[in-house]
C-alpha angles and dihedrals in degrees: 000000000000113000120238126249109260107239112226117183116193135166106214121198114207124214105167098160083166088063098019086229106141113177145137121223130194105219133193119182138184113217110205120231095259093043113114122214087252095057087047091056093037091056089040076048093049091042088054097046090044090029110146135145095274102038118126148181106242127200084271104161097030098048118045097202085057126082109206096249128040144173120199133177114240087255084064101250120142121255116178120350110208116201126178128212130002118343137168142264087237091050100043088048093051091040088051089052091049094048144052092216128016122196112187107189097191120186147158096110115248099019096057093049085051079056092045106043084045090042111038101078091056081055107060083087095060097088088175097051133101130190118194118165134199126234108250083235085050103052091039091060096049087047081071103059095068129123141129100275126032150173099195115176113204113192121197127202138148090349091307126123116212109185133183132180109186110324091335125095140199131200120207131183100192100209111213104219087180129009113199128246 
């Protein structure tokens, strides 16, 4: 029998003084079966460095043509496609031909850097994509901070994440591998 979708419910304050962008989004978040506790917090990490008006958490895991976080005109264009983890050529060059703009945030350490070091010379003619990765400690860390309701803080500044959940806090330095044109 199919496992049900975790329900997270988290109530996510914004201070991006890079972007001047100052919000506070109630979240709530199913967290697929096979999703771990890092990849949640990864994908809460990507929504508050890319946060707007219109960005949302899309099916990701459970539908292959879906990042897990968009952002569409209400015309329905898309906007920014937001993917986590390790994906593939094939996938990066349908999702940049999808989206105006696409953001990977692979992790996982080592792992991601092996992705990155086999992928990233199939990526220079993607003009649209971004790739910014995680430290393994980072992530780890974040990892955690989980649980099932939240009131998580992420402060940007200068490129650097500061994030608290309750009295602990996490300190991130996302790492651009490759900044879009």
């Amino acid at each position: 029998m199919a496992q049900n979708a975790t329900i997270y419910k988290v109530e996510l304050s914004i201070s991006d003084m890079d972007r001047h962008y100052y919000d506070t989004h109630k979240l709530t978040i199913a967290k697929h079966p096979s999703e771990t506790d890092e990849r949640l917090m990864v994908r809460i990490i990507a929504f508050a460095l890319n946060a707007h008006e219109q960005l949302e958490m899309a099916k990701g895991l459970s539908t292959d043509d879906e990042p897990d976080i968009w952002q569409k005109s209400l015309s329905g264009d898309l906007h920014v496609w937001v993917a986590l983890g390790l994906p593939s050529e094939k996938v990066m060059r349908q999702s940049c031909s999808k989206a105006d703009r696409v953001v990977v945030y692979p992790y996982g350490g080592r792992t991601a850097e092996v992705w990155w070091d086999k992928i990233k010379g199939s990526t220079t003619r993607f003009d649209n994509l971004q790739v910014v990765s995680f430290s393994a400690k980072e992530t780890e860390a974040l990892a955690q901070l989980a649980s099932r309701a939240m009131k998580m803080q992420v402060n940007i500044q200068e490129g650097d994440v500061m994030v608290s959940v309750g009295d602990v806090i996490v300190y991130m330095t996302p790492v651009n591998w490759k900044t879009a044109a």
